[in-house]
N, C-alpha and C positions, 0 to 999 in steps of 0.2 A: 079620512080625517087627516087632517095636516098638525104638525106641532113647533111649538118655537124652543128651542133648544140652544144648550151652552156648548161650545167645543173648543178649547185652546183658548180660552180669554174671548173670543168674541161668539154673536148671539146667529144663528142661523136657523133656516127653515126645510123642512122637509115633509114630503107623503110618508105617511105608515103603512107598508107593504104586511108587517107580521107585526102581531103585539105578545110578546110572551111574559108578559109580565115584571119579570126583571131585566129584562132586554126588549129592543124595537128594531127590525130589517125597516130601514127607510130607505125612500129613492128623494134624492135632491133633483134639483131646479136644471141640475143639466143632465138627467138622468141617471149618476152615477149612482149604486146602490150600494151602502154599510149600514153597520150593528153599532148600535148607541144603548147606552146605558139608559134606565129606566129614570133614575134620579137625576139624570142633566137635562130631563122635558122639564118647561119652565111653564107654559102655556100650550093649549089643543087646541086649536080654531077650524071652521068650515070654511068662513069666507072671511072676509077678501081672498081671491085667487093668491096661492101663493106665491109667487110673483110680482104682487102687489104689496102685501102686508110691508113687509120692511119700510120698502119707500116711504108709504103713508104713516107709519110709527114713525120714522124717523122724521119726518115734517111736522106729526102734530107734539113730538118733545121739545122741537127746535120752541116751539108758543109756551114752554113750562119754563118758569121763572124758578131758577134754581134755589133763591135766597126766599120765594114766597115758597114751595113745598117744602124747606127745610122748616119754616115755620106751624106747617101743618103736620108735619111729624110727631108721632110721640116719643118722651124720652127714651123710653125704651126700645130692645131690635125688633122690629116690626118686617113684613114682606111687601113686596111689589105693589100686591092688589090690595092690600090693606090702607095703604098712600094710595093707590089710586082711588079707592073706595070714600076716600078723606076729599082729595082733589077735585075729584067731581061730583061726588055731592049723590051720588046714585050708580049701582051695581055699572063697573066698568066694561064696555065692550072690549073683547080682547085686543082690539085696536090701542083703543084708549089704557089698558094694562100692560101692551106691550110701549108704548108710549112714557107711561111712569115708569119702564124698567131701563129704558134704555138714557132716561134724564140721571135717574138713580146713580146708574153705571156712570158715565159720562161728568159726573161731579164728587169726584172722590176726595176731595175739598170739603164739601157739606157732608157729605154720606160715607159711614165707613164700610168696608164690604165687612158682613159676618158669615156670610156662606151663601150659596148659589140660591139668587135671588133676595135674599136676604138682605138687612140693613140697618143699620143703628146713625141717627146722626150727629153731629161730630160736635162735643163740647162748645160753647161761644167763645170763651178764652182760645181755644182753642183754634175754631173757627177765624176768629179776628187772625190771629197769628199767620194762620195759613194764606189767609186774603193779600195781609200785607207783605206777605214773600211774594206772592206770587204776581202781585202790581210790581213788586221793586223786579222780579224777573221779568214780566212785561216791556218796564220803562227800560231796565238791559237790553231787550231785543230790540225795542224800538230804537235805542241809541245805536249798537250793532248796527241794525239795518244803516240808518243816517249815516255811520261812519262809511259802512260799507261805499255806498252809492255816491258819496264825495269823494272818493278814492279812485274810483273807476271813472269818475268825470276829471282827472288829475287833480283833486284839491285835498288840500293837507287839514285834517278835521284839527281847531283849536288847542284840542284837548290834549294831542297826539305831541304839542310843542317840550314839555317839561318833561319828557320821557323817551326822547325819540332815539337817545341812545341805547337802551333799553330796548326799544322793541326790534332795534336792529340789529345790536350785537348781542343782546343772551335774550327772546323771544319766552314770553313765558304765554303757551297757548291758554291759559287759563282765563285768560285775559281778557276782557274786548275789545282790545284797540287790533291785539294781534290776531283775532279769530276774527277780524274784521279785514282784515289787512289777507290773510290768507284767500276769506272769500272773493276780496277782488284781486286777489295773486290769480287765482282761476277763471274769474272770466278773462281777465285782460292779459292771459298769460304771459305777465311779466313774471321777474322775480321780485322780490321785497326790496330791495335795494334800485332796482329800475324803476320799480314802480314808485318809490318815494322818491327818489331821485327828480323822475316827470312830475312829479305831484311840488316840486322846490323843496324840498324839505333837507338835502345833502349840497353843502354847497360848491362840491364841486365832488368828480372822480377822487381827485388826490386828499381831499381832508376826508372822505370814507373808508380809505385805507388807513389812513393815518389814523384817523378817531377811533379807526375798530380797533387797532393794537395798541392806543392810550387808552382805553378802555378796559383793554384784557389785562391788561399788563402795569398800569399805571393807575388804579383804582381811587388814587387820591390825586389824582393828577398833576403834571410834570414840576409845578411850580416847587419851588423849595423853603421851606422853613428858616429863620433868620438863625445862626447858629454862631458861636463863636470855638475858637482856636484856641488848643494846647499851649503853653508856653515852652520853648527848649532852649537849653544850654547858649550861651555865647559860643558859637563855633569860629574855628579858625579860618583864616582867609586862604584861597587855593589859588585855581586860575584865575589870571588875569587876563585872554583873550576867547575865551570860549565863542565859539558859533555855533547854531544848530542849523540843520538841512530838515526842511521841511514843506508840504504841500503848502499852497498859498492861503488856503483858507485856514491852516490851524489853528487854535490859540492854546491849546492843552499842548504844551512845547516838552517832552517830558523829556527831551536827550539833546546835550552837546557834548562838543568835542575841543579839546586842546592840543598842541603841540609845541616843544618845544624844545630847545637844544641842552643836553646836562656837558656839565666840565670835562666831562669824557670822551664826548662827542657824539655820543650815541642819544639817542631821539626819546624826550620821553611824550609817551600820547595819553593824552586826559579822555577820558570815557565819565560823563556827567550828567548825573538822572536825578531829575526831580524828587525833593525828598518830602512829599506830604505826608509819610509817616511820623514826622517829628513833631506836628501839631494838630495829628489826629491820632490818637493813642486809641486802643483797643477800647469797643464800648461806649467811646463817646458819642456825642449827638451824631456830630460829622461822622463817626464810622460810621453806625445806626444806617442814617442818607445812604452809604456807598454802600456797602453789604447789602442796602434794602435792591438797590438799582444793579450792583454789580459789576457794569461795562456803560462805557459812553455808547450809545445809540444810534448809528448813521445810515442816514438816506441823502441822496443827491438835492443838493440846495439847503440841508436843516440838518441838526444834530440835536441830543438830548443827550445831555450832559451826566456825567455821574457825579459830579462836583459841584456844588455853586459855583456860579463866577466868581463869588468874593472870595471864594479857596482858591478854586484854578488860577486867581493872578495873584496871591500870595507865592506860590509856587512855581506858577509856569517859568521855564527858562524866557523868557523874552528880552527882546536887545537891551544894550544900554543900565542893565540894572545887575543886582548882586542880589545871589539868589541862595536858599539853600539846595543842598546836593550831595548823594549819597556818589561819593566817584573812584575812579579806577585808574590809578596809573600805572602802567605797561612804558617798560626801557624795553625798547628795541635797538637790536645789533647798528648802527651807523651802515655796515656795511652790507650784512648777509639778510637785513630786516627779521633775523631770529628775534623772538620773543626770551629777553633775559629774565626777567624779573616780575612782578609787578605786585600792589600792594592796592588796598582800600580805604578809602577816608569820607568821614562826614566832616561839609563844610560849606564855607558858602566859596561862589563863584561867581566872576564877570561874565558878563552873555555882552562880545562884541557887537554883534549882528546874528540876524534872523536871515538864515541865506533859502530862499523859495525855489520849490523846481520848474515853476514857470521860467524865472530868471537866471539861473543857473545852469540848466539844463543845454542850455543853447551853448554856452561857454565850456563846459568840462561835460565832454561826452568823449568815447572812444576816436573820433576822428580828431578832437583839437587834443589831444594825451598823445596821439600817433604823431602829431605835427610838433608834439613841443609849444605848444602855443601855454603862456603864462602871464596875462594879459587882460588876468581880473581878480576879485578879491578874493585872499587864499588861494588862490593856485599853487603856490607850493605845498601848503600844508596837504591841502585836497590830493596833489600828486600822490606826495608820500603816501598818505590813508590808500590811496588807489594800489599803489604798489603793496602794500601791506595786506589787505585786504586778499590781492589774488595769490597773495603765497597764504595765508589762513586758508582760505578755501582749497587751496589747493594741496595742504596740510592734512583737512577733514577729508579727501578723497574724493571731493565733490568736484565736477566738472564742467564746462561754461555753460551755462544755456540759457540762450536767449531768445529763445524759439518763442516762449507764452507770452502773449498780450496782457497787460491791464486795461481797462476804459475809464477814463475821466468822464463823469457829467457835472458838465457848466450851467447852470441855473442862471437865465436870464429873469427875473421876477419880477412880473408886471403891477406885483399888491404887495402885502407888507411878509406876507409865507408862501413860500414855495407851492407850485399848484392854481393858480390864477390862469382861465383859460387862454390868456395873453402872453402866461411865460415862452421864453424861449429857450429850448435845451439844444445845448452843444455837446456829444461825445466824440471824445479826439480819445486816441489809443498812444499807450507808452509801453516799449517792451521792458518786460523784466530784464534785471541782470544789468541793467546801464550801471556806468560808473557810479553814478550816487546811488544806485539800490547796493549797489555789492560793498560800499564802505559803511554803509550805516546800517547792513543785515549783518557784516560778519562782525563788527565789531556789536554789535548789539547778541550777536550770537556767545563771543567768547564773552562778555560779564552775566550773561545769565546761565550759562555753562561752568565759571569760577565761583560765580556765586554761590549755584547751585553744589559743586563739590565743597567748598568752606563751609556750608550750612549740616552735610552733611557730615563731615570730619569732625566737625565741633557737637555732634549729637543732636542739631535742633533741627526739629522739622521743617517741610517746606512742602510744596505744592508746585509738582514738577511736572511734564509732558514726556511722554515715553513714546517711542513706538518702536516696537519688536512684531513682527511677523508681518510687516505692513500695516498694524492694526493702531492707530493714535489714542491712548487715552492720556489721564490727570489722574498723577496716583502723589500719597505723601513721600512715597520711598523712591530715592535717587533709581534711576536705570536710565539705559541706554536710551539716545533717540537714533536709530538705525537712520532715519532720513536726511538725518544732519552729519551724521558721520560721529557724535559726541557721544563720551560715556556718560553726561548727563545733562539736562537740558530744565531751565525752571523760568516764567514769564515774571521778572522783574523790573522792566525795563522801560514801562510805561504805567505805575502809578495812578497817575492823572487819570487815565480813562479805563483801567484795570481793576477792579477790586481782588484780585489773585496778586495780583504785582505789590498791590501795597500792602496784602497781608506779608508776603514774604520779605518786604523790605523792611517791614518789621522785624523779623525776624534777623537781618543783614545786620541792620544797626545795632541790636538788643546784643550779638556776636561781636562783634566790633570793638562794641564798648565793655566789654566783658562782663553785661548783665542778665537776668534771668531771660529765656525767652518768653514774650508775652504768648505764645499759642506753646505750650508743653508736648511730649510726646502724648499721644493718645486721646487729644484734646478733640470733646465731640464738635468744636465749632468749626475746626480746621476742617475735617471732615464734611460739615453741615456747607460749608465754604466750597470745596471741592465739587461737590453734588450739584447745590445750589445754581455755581458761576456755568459749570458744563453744560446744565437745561436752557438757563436765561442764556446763554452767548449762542448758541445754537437757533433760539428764537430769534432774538437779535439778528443774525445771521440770515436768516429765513426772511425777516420782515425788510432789510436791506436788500436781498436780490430780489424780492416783490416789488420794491418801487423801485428799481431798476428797470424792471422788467415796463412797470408803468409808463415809463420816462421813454423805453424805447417806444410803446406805442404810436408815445407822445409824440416824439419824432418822426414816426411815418407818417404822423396827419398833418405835423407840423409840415413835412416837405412834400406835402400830395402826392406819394409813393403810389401809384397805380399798379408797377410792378415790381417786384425784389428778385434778388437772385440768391439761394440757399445751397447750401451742402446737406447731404442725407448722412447723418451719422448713424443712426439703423431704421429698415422698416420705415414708417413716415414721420420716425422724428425726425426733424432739420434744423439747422442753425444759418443765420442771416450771415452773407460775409459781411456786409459794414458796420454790423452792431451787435452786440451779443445778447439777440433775442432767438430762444428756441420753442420750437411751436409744433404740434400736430399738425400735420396735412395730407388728410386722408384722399385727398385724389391722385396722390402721387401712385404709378404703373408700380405692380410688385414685384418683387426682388430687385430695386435697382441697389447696386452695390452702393455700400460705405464709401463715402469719400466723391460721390457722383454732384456735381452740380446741375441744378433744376432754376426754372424760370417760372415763377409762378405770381399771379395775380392776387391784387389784395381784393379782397370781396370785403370786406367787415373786418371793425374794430369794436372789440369793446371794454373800456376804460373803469367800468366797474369789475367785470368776471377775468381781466387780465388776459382777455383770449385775442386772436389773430385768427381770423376768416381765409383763406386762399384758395385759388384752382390750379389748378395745375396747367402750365403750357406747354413747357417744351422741355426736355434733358438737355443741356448744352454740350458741346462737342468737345468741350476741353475738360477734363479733371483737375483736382486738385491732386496737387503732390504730396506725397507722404506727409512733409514735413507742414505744410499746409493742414492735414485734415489733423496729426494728433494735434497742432496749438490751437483746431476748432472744438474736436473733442474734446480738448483737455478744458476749454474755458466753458462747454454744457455742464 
């Protein structure tokens, strides 16, 4: 005798070797033999071979109409062959009984399980309910599928339009665009970003970096709110020749400089920083904007401002106009360029000119300072600042170096943003330490150094930069910056694209004028401030040398680099000599020392994952020199 029996949720068949009444020794269909429970036989049948039975049950339920046996049902829990007994109309072949049990099982929609074999079926209210989920889960799969299958043929499903920053910067697999998009992540093994990419949907490399960190980061995006400005005091008038030095693109101009001769003969020098603390006072909308953003935002070709422009050109020093300005004038010796005096003032100032280091730079650089050459605008002022400059520096104990590179990227832009597969990027390199970096870091150095000791001597807090043990942090309390060589060191000096700067220069002014400080000792915003600027500028930071890193890609395709030539600064990470791109390359031979240059091939770019493909060809016979590989290492 053969029996149909339950095991682990599904139905199986077997011979009965022993019947003991509350147990059964069967042998199954592949001859294995086990001990079954007496109460999980559902049905004993002779024939069909057993072998056979299942298939044939399972063909003659596939012909039961799930919604006509629910109707044959009685309300109450009725068993298998009692429905079968309804269904057909005359005592069931065990065919035909294993056939209702397996329709039964099989629609747990209609039929609710009440115990092995058992059944009751399922309310109409009830039933309806369940029908209409499980259509609308239907039309889900069937959507799924569809998205799927246009996705793996590159086409971007309609649907997928008003959400697609969403499913590529925070993916909620819940979903079905995204559990659609995974499945054909898998066949077509792309990634999500490649694969929408080929599908059009990203319209370039560079706006999916970009959009992914306006997205993260910029949740209301970049645009600004219409806001208006503080009113302040009628201030007194200062310089009247200021100039600033600054990169060609800037317009956040937050520092000039004066000079000029006192009755005594000795030199006094204007130090003159943008003062948007006086028309954005703690709390206002304006602060609100800059506290919310933090730092001005910079990538090669575009910046994201932490100011409106309608503030940054109330403020910016730019030529030709009279500006307000929180400034510093320093009497210097006429003759020893000792530092006599110097005092602080809020006021406004003339901005003669915007002096750029594109145009500058050619003019006042170490070689025309060694020749005496004077033969362009400010040259003398500039001298002096030069001369002054390397006795401060050489005051704080710090000594020349001009060993580390900077890289310029020039954005040629073929569309109206950066990133248009037509742009054209230019990186040219400028060493640190030139004549205009050392007069506009050290004097930038000694007012956030004065400032930072006045703020401290007068009791009011500030937001300074320390570093003791080589370790850099932002703490409220004055200390040393070891790096700088100063007893104390605080970022006030850029305003405009700082939100640390302008809280402090709050703070400068609030001193000055003999009023309460707007941020108090122990204040949680100052704190909140501190925390806050140290994550976001760090990101900032991060998402700046990512499109850096972009831009070099961008460059080796632009120039159809076949081959490059790298330094090994350990194991196989490398650095490019003419660009400061660092990359894995795993074919490079092991142990070749630090400092070895390699010739290797470009096999693959790619402009989404920010990675570099290469093989390796050859070690080249020449090294770099010491001083070579730290200014390589030092710019990884």
């Amino acid at each position: 005798m053969n029996i149909l029996y339950e095991e682990d949720g599904s139905f199986k068949v077997g011979s009965i070797m022993t019947d003991n009444s509350s147990s059964l020794q069967i042998e199954s269909l592949s001859g294995k033999r086990s001990k079954i429970k007496a109460g999980n036989v559902l049905l004993h049948f002779a024939a069909p071979d057993m072998a056979e039975f299942l298939p044939q049950a399972e063909a003659l339920a596939n012909d039961i109409e799930a919604e006509f046996l629910w109707e044959c049902c009685p309300p109450d829990e009725f068993g298998f062959e009692e429905i079968a007994t309804e269904y057909y109309g005359h005592k069931p072949s065990p065919i035909e009984s294993a056939a209702a049990l397996l329709r039964l099982h099989s629609a747990p929609i209609y039929f609710h399980r009440k115990g092995k074999g058992r059944y009751r079926r399922a309310p109409a209210d009830v039933l309806k309910a369940a029908l209409a989920g499980a259509e609308k889960k239907r039309q889900a799969l069937a959507l799924q599928t569809r998205y799927s299958e246009e996705l793996m043929r590159f086409e971007l499903p309609p649907e997928f339009s008003n959400h697609l920053a969403q499913i590529l910067y925070k993916p909620d697999r819940n979903t079905l665009e995204v559990k659609a998009l995974e499945t054909a992540c898998e066949t077509t093994r792309l990634s999500a970003a490649q694969l929408l990419h080929r599908c059009g949907a990203i319209p370039s490399e560079h706006d999916y970096h970009l959009q992914k960190f306006i997205y993260e980061n910029f949740p209301q995006g970049t645009d600004f709110p219409p806001v208006e400005l503080g009113a302040w005091d009628e201030l007194p008038m200062g310089a009247q020749n200021a100039f600033s030095i600054d990169d060609a693109s800037t317009t956040e101009i937050d520092d000039a400089f004066s000079v000029a001769r006192l009755p005594n003969n000795n030199w006094r020098i204007g130090v003159h920083i943008a003062a948007p603390a006086l028309g954005i006072p703690r709390d206002s909308d304006a602060d609100r904007i800059a506290s919310s953003r933090l730092s001005t935002v910079y990538m090669p070709g575009s910046k994201i401002t932490m100011l409106p422009d309608s503030v940054v050109q109330v403020f910016t020093l730019a030529a030709d106009r009279v500006a307000p300005a929180l400034s510093m004038y320093i009497e210097v010796d006429a003759e020893t360029l000792d530092i006599l005096r110097h005092e602080s003032r809020v006021e406004r100032v003339h901005i003669a000119v915007n002096l750029r280091h594109d145009t500058l730079e050619p003019l006042f650089n170490e070689e025309t300072l060694a020749a005496g050459k004077s033969d362009y605008p400010h040259a003398k002022e500039l001298t002096l600042l030069w001369h002054l400059a390397q006795k401060m520096e050489a005051a704080r104990g710090k000594s020349e170096n001009n060993s580390q590179l900077d890289y310029n990227f020039h954005i040629e832009s073929a569309g109206l943003l950066a990133g248009h597969p037509n742009d054209r990027v230019t990186i040219t390199t400028r060493r640190r330490g030139s004549p205009i970096d050392k007069v506009v870091s050290e004097l930038m150095i000694l007012v956030n150094c004065e400032w930072g000791k006045s703020l401290a001597e007068h009791g009011f807090p500030g937001i300074y930069r320390t570093q003791q043990g080589g370790k850099v942090k932002m703490s409220t309390v004055a200390a040393p910056h070891q790096g700088l060589g100063v007893a104390q060191y605080m970022w006030s000096s850029s305003p405009l694209r700082r939100y640390v700067d302008m809280v402090n220069q709050r703070q400068i002014i609030a001193m000055l004028k003999a009023e309460d400080a707007p941020y108090p000792k122990n204040d949680a915003a100052l704190y909140a401030t501190l925390r806050d600027f140290d994550t976001m500028y760090t990101i900032y930071n991060e998402f700046q040398r990512s499109m850096e890193r972009y831009w070099c890609l961008r460059w080796l395709i632009q120039e159809n680099r076949g081959t490059i030539e790298a330094v090994v600064l350990r194991e196989n990470l490398v650095r490019m000599t003419e660009i400061p791109l660092v990359f894995r390359a795993p074919s490079l031979p092991e142990q070749l020392p630090a400092g070895t240059r390699v010739e290797l091939a470009v096999t693959g770019t790619d402009l989404l994952d920010l990675t570099l493909q290469t093989r390796y060809i050859a070690t080249l016979a020449d090294e770099t020199t010491v001083e070579d590989f730290e200014e390589l290492a030092c710019q990884a």
